[in-house]
VEXDREN-2710 file (C-alpha; in Angstrom, 1 decimal):
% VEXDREN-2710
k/r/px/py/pz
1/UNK/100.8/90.9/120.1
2/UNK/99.9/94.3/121.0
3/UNK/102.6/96.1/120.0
4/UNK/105.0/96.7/116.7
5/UNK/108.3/95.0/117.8
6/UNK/111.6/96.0/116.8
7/UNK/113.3/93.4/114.4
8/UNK/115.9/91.4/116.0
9/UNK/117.9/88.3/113.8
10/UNK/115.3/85.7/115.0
11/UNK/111.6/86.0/115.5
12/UNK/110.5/87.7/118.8
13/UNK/107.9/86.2/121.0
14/UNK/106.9/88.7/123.0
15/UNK/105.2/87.9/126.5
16/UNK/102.1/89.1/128.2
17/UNK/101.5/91.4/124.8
18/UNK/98.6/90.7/122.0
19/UNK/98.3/87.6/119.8
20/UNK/95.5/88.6/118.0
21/UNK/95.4/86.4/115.4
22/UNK/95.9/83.2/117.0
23/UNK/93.1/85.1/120.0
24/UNK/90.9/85.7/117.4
25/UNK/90.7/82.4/115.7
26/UNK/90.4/80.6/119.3
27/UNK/87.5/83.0/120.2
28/UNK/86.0/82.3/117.2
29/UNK/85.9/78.6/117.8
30/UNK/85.3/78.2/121.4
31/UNK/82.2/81.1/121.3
32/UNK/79.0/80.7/119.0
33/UNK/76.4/83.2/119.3
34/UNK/73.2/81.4/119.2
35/UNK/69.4/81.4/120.2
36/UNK/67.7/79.3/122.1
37/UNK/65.2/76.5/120.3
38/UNK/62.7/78.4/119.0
39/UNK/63.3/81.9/120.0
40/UNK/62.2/83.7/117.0
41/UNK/58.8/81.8/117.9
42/UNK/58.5/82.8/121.3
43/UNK/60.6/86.1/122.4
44/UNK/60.9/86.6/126.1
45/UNK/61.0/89.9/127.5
46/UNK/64.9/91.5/128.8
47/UNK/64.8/90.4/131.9
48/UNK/63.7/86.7/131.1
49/UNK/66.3/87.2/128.7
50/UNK/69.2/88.4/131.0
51/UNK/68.0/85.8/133.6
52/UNK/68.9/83.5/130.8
53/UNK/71.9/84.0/130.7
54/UNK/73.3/84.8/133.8
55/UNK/71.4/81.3/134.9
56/UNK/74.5/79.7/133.1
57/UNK/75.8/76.9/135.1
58/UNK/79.5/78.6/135.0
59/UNK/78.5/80.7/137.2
60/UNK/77.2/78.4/139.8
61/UNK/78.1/79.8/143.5
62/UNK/79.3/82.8/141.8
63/UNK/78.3/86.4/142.9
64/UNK/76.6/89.2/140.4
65/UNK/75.4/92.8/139.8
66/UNK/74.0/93.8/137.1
67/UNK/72.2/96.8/136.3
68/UNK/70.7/97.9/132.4
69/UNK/68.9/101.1/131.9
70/UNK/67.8/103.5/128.8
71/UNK/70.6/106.3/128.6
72/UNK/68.7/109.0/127.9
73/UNK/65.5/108.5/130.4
74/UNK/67.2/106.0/133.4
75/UNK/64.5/103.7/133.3
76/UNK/65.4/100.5/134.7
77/UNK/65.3/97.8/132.2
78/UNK/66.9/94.7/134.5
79/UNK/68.9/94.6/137.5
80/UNK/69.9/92.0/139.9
81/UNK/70.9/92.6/143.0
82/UNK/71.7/96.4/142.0
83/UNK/73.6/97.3/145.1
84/UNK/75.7/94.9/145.5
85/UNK/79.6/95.1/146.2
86/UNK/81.9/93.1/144.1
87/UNK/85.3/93.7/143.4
88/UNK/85.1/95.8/139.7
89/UNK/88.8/95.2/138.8
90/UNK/89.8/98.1/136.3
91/UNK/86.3/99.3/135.7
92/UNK/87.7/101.6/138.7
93/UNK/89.4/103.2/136.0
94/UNK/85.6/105.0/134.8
95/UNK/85.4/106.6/138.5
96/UNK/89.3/107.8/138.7
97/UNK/89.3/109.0/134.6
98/UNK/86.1/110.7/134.8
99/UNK/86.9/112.3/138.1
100/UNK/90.9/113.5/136.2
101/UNK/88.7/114.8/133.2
102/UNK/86.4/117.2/136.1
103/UNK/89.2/118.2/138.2
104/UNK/92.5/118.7/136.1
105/UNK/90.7/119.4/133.0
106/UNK/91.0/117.5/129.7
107/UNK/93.6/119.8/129.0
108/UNK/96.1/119.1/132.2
109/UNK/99.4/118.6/130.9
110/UNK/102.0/116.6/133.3
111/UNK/105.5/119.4/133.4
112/UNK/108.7/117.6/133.6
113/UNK/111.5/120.8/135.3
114/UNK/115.5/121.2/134.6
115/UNK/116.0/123.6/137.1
116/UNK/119.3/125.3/138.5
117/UNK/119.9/126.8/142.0
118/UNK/123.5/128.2/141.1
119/UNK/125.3/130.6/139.1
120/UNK/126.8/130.4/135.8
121/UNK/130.0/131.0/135.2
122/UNK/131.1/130.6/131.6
123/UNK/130.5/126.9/131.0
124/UNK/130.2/126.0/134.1
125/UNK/127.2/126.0/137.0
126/UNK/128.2/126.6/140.1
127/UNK/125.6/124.3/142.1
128/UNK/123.2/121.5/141.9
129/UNK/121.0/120.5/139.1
130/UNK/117.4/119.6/139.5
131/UNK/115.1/117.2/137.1
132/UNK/111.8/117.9/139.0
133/UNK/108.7/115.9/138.1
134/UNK/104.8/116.4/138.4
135/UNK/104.0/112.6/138.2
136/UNK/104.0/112.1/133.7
137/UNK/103.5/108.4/133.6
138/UNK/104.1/109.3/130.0
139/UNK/107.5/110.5/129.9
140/UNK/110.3/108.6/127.3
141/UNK/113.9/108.0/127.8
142/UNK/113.9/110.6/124.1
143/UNK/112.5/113.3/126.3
144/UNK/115.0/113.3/129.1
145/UNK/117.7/113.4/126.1
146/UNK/115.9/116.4/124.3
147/UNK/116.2/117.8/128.4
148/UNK/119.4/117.5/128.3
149/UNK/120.2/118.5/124.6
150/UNK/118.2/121.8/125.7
151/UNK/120.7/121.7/128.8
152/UNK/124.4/121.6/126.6
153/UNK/122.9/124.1/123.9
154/UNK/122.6/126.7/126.4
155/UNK/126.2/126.1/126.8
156/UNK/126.8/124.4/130.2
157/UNK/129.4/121.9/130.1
158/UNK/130.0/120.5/133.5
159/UNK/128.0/121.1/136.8
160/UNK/129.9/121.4/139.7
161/UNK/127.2/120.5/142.6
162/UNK/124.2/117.1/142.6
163/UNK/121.8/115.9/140.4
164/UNK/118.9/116.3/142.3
165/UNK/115.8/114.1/141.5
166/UNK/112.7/116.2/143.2
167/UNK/109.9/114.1/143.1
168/UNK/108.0/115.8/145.6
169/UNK/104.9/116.3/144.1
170/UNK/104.3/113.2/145.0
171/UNK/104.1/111.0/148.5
172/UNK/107.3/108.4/148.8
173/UNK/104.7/105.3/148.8
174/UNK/104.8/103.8/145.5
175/UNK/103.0/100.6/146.2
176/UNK/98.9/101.0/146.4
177/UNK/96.9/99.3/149.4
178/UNK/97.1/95.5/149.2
179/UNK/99.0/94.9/145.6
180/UNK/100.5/91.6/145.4
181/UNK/103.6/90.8/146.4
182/UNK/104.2/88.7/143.8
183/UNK/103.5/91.2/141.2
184/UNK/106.5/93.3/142.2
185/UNK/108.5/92.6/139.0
186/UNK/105.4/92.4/136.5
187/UNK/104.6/95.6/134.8
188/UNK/101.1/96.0/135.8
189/UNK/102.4/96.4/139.1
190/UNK/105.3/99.2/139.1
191/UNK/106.1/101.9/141.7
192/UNK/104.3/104.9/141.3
193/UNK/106.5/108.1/141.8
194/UNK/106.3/111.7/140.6
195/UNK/109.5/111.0/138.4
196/UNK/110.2/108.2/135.9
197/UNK/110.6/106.6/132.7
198/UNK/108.2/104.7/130.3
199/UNK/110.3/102.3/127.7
200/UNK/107.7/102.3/124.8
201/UNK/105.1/104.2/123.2
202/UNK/102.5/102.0/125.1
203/UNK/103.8/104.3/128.3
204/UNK/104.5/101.2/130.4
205/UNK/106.1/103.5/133.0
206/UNK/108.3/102.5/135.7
207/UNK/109.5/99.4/133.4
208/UNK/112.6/98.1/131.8
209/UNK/112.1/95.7/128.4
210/UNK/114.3/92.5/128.9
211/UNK/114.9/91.0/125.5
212/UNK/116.2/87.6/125.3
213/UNK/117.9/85.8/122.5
214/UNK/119.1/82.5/121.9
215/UNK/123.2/82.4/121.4
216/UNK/124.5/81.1/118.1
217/UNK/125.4/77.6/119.2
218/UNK/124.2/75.3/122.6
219/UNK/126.2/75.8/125.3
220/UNK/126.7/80.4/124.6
221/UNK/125.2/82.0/127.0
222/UNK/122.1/84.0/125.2
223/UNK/122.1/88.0/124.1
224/UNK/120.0/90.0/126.6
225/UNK/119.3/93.7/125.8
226/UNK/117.5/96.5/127.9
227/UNK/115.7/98.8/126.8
228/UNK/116.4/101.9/127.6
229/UNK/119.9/101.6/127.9
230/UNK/120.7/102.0/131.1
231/UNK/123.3/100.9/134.0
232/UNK/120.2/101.2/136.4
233/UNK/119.3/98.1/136.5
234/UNK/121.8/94.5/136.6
235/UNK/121.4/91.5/134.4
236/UNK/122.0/88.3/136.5
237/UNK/122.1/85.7/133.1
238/UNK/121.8/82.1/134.9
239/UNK/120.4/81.2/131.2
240/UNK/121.9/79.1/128.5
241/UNK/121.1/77.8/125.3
242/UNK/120.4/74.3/124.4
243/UNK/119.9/72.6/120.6
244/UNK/117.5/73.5/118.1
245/UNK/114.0/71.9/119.5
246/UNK/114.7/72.2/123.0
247/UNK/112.5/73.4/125.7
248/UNK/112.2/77.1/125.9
249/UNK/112.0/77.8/129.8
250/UNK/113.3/81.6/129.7
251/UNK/112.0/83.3/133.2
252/UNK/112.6/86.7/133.4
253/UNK/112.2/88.4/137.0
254/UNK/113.2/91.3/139.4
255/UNK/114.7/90.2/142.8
256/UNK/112.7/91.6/145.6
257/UNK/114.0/95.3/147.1
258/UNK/116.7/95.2/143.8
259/UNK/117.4/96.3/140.4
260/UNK/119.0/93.1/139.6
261/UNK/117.2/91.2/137.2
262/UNK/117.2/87.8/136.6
263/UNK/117.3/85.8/133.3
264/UNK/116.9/82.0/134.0
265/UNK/115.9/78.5/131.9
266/UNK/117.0/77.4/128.2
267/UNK/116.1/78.8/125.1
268/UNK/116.8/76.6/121.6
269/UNK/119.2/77.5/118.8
270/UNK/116.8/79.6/116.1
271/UNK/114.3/80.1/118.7
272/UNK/112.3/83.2/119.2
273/UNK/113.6/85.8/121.0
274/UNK/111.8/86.7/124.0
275/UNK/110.5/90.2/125.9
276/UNK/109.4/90.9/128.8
277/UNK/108.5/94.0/130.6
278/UNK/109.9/94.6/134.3
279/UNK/109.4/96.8/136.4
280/UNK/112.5/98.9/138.4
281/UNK/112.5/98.9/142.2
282/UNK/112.4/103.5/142.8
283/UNK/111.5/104.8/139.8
284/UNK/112.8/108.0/140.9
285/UNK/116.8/106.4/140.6
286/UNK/115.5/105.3/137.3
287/UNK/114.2/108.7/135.9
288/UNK/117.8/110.2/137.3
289/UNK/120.1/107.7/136.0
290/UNK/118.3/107.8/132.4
291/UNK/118.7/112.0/132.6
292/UNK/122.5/112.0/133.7
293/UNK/123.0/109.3/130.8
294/UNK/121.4/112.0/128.7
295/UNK/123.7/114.7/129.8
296/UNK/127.0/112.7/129.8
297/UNK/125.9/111.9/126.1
298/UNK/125.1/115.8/124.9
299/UNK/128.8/116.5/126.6
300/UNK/127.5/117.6/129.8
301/UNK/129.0/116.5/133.5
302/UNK/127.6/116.6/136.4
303/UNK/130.5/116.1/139.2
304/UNK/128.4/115.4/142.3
305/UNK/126.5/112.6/142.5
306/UNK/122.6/111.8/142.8
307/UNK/120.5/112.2/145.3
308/UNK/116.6/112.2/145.2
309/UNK/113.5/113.0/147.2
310/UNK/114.6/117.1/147.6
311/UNK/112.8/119.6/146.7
312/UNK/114.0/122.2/144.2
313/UNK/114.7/125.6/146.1
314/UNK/111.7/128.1/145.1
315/UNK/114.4/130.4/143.8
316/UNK/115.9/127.5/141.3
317/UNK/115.9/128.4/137.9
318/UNK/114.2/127.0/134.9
319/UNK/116.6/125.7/132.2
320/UNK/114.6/123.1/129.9
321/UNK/111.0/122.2/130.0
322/UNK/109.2/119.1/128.8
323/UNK/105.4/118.5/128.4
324/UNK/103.2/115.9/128.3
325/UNK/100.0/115.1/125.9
326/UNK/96.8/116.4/127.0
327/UNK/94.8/114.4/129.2
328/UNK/92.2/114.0/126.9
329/UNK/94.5/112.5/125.2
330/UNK/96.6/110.5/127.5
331/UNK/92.6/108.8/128.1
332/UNK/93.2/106.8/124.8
333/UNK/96.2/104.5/126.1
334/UNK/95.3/104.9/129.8
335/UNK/91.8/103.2/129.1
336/UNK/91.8/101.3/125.6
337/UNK/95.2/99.4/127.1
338/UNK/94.0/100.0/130.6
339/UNK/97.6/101.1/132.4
340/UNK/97.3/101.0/135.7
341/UNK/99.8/103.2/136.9
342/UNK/98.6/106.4/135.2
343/UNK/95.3/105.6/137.3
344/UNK/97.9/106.1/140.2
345/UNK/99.3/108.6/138.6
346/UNK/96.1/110.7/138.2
347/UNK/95.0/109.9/141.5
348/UNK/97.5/111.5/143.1
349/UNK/98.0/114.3/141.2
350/UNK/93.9/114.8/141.5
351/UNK/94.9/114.5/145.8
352/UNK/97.5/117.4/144.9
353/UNK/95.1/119.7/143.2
354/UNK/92.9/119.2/146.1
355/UNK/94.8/119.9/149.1
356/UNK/98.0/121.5/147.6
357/UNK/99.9/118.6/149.4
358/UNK/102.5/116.0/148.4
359/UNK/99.8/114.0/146.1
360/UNK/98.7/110.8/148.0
361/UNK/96.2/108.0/147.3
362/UNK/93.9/108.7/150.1
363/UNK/93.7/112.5/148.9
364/UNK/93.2/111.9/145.8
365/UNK/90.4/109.1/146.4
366/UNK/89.0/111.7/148.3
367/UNK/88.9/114.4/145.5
368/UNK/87.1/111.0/143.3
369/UNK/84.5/110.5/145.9
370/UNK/84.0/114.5/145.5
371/UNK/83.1/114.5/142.3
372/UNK/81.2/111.2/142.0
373/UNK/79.1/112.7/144.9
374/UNK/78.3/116.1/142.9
375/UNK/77.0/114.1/139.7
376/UNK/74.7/111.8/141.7
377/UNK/77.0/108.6/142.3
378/UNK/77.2/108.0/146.3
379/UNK/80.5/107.5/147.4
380/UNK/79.1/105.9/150.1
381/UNK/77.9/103.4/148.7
382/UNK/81.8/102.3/147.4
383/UNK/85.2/101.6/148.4
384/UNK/87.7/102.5/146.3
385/UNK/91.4/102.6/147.8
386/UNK/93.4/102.8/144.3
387/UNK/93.0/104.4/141.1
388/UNK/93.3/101.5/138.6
389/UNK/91.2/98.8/140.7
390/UNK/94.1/96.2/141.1
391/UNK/93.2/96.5/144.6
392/UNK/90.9/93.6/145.7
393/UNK/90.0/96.3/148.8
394/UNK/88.0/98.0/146.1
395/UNK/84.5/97.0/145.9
396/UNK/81.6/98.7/143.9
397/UNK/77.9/97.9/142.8
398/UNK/76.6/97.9/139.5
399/UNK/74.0/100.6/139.7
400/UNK/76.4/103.3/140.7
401/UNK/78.3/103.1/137.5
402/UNK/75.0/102.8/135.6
403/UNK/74.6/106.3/137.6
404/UNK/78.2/107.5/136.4
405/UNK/77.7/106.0/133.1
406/UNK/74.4/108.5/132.7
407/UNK/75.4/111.1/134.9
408/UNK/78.7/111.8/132.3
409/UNK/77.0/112.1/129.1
410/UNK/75.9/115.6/129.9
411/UNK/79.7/116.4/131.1
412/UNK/81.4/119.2/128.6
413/UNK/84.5/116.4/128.5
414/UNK/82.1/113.7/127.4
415/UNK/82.8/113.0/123.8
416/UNK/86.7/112.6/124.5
417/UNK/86.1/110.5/127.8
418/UNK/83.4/108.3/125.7
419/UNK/86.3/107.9/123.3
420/UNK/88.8/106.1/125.7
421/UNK/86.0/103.2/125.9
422/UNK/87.1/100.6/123.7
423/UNK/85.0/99.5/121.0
424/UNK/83.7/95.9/120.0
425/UNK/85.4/94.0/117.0
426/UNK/87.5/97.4/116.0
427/UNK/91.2/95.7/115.1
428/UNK/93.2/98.6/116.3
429/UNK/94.7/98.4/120.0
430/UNK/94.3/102.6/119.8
431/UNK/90.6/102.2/119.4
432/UNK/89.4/98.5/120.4
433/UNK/91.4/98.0/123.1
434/UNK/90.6/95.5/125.2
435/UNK/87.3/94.5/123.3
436/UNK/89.2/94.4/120.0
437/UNK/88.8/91.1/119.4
438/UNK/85.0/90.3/121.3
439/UNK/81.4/90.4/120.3
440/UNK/82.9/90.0/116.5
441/UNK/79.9/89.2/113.6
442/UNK/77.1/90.6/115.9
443/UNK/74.9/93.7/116.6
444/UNK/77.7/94.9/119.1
445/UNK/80.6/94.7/116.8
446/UNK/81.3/98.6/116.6
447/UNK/78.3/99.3/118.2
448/UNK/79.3/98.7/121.8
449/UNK/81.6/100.9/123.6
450/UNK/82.6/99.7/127.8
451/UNK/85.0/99.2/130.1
452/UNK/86.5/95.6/130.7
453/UNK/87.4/94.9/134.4
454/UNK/89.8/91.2/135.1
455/UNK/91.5/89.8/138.0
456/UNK/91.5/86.3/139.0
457/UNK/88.0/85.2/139.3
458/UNK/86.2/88.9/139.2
459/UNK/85.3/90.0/135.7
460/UNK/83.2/93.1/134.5
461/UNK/81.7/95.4/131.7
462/UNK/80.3/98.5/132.2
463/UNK/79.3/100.9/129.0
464/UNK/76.9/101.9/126.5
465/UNK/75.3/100.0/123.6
466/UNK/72.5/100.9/121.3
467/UNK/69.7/98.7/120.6
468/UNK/68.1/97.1/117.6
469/UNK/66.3/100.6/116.9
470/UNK/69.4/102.3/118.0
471/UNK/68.1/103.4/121.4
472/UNK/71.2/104.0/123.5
473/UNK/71.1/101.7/126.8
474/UNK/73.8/101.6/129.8
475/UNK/75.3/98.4/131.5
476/UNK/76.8/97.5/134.2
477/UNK/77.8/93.5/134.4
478/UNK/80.1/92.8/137.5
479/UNK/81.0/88.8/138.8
480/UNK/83.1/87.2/141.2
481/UNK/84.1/84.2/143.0
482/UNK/83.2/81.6/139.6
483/UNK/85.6/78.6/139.7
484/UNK/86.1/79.2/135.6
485/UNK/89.0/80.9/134.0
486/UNK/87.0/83.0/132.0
487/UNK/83.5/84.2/132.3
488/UNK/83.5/87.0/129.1
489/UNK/81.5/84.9/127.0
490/UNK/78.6/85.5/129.7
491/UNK/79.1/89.1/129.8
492/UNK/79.0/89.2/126.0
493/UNK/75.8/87.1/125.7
494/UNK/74.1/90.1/127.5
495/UNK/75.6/92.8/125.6
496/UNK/75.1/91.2/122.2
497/UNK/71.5/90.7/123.8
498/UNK/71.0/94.1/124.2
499/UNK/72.2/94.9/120.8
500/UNK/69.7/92.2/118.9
501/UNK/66.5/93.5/120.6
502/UNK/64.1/96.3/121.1
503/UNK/61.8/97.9/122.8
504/UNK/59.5/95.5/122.8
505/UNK/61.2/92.0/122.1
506/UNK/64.5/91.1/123.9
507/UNK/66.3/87.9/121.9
508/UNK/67.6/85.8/124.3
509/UNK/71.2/85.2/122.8
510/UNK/73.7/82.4/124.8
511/UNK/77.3/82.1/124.5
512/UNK/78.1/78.5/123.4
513/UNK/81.0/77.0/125.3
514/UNK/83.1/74.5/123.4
515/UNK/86.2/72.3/124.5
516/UNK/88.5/75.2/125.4
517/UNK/86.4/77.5/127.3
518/UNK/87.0/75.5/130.4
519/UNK/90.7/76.8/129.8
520/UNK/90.2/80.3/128.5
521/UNK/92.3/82.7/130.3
522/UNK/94.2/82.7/127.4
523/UNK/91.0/84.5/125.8
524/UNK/90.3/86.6/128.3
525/UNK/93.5/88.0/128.8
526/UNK/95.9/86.8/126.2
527/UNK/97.1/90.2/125.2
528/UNK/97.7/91.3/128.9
529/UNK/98.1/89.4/132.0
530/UNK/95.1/89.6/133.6
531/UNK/95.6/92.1/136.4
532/UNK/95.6/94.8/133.9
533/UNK/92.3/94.0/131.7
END
């Protein structure tokens, strides 16, 4: 799947993460891109074209906006019903990341604080310590341990007082507007705080890795591992393993309002391992427990105990210091693997920045609709009420991010922002993305650069594309309510489309649905569960 995995004595099937290969060879039998009869005879114009496809019966009942124009000039090339709200999924992510790139700068760096409000005598700090966050949804459990290496080198050895978790930057709501209760445990989904802890590289923030392995005989119970280590979270194992052949039924969940974890079904003797991300319930606990881990392994003891949501004292101390990437470059995970929660995270530090208040979503929505207003976009016209779009509240139509798409090409930030889009047919997560394995063999491959957008029966692509004669053109392709799993083989027909014609001749290309696209939300989101596409 999408990421490198660490070896473990059995193969690992990882959940919810990328399956390229397997992806890639299903895509490439269930879509053909083809003409229809006698096309090269009789070229229709775009809009016939478009009207083409989008007249597919799939999408029967369903509702669309879609808007194409030329980059450069903004002439309107198609458009159906232009200003119509659907729900855009994580296309939100263009409004919230080019709104972070105007108003914290592409070179905003997230500051994680070890601060003391006490004195020092000899080895020993007379008073509380303070792990104060700004809301990195970047930060690793090997940066709180370099905190507290930083910490025991400067010679402190116990501290007498708390460890104080400030994560004040932020409000204390950590669930956006309308998020699925059933999502609580799925890592798409996880608290948003100004403190806490990613597990991976991929910066899956506020989540936990369960891995689970099958026991060396039926009847042992199986290995789980967490990762990071950490006593901030319980393992409930209700599992067991069974023969060599038997089912493999492993569920892996969070129990509502807890940090217990459950690990559930069978898995066979010599069966794959399995991982799955989780997230924690208060990330903040997380961040502190993780950090006082750190400190108790660098030799360091903190007597009290920990308390969070308290702000350091303006007289505190800086100890140790830890910062994050550049946002510029914090874009390339946030939008090729399209993480929600540093769209939250952004969002409320933008509503921060703003008002100099706790940061809060409907501040930093606020701050958005700002700066979409000041480069033409009317805010007016949109509802957005979270950062990353998992919010079925939000609802957009497609000509304001063919305004936005246009509108941010003459931005000083625009070649790094244009770099977060992923890119058709490129095989590497970092740079593909979520388009790494679509629109393969055709003008788009590595020509066209968007934004995916998925939930449950709302799909979208918004982007750029260059034509036949390498004129660049902007799109915009939102749908909802179709009965289908999947409807990205529409949405590619029309980009592909774009990339086969010019000027004056549009090639009508259709997707061609085999046995298996009835069932393809394993294409459409096989390397992420769909909320987060």
């Amino acid at each position: 799947m999408r990421r490198p995995v660490r070896r473990v004595p059995v193969p690992v099937r990882v959940r919810r993460r990328w399956i390229w290969p397997v992806v890639a060879g299903v895509v490439a039998a269930t879509l053909s891109w083809s003409s229809p009869a006698g096309a090269d005879a009789d070229r229709s114009g775009l809009p016939e074209a478009v009207d083409g496809i989008l007249g597919d019966p799939r999408l029967d009942g369903a509702a669309t906006s879609v808007v194409i124009a030329e980059a450069g000039s903004g002439e309107v090339l198609y458009r159906r019903q232009p200003s119509g709200r659907l729900v855009p999924a994580s296309s939100t992510k263009m409004l919230t990341s080019a709104a972070a790139m105007e108003l914290l700068g592409p070179g905003h760096r997230f500051t994680t604080d070890v601060l003391a409000d006490g004195e020092r005598q000899g080895r020993v700090l007379r008073g509380d310590l303070y792990l104060r966050g700004t809301g990195d949804p970047t930060t690793l459990a090997k940066d709180y341990d370099q905190l507290a290496a930083e910490i025991a080198e400067s010679g402190i050895r116990k501290v007498s007082g708390r460890l104080v978790a400030d994560d004040t930057r932020f409000d204390d709501r950590r669930i956006g507007d309308t998020w699925g209760g059933d999502d609580e445990s799925s890592y798409y989904a996880a608290q948003i705080s100004a403190l806490s802890v990613a597990p991976d590289t991929d910066y899956d923030t506020g989540t936990v890795i369960v891995e689970v392995a099958p026991g060396r005989r039926a009847g042992d119970a199986p290995r789980v591992s967490v990762t990071p280590k950490t006593d901030y979270v319980d393992i409930d194992l209700r599992a067991s393993t069974v023969a060599a052949g038997g089912d493999d039924t492993i569920a892996v969940e969070r129990r509502h309002g807890e940090n217990t974890i459950t690990v559930s079904g069978t898995v066979p003797v010599g069966g794959d391992a399995t991982k799955e991300w989780v997230t924690v319930w208060e990330p903040t606990g997380y961040a502190a427990a993780v950090f006082r881990d750190a400190l108790a392994a660098h030799g360091v003891r903190v007597a009290g105990p920990t308390r969070a949501g308290i702000a350091a004292p303006k007289s505190a101390r800086r100890l140790a210091s830890h910062d994050s990437m550049a946002l510029k470059d914090l874009l390339i995970p946030f939008m090729k693997l399209s993480n929600n929660m540093h769209a939250e995270s952004l969002t409320k530090a933008m509503g921060y920045k703003a008002t100099g208040r706790p940061g809060s979503w409907g501040d930093g929505i606020t701050a958005i609709g700002g700066y979409l207003k000041s480069v033409g976009v009317d805010p007016g016209t949109l509802r957005q009420v979270d950062g990353s779009g998992l919010s079925r509240k939000n609802l957009a139509p497609a000509d304001q991010y063919v305004k936005l798409l246009r509108a941010v090409r003459g931005e000083p930030w625009f070649a790094d922002w244009y770099a977060s889009l992923s890119v058709a047919c490129v095989p590497d997560k970092l740079v593909g993305g979520s388009l790494r394995s679509r629109m393969c063999g055709t003008p788009a491959a590595l020509n066209a650069r968007a934004k995916v957008g998925s939930l449950t029966g709302v799909s979208a692509l918004s982007g750029y594309v260059k034509d036949k004669n390498g004129r660049e053109l902007v799109f915009s392709i939102i749908l909802n309510n179709y009965l289908p799993s999947s409807v990205k083989a529409v949405e590619d027909a029309i980009v592909v489309t774009l990339a086969s014609s010019t000027e004056d001749r549009a090639v009508p290309v259709r997707p061609r649905w085999t046995r298996g696209a009835e069932r393809d939300g394993a294409l459409e989101c096989a390397w992420r569960k769909p909320a987060r596409c």
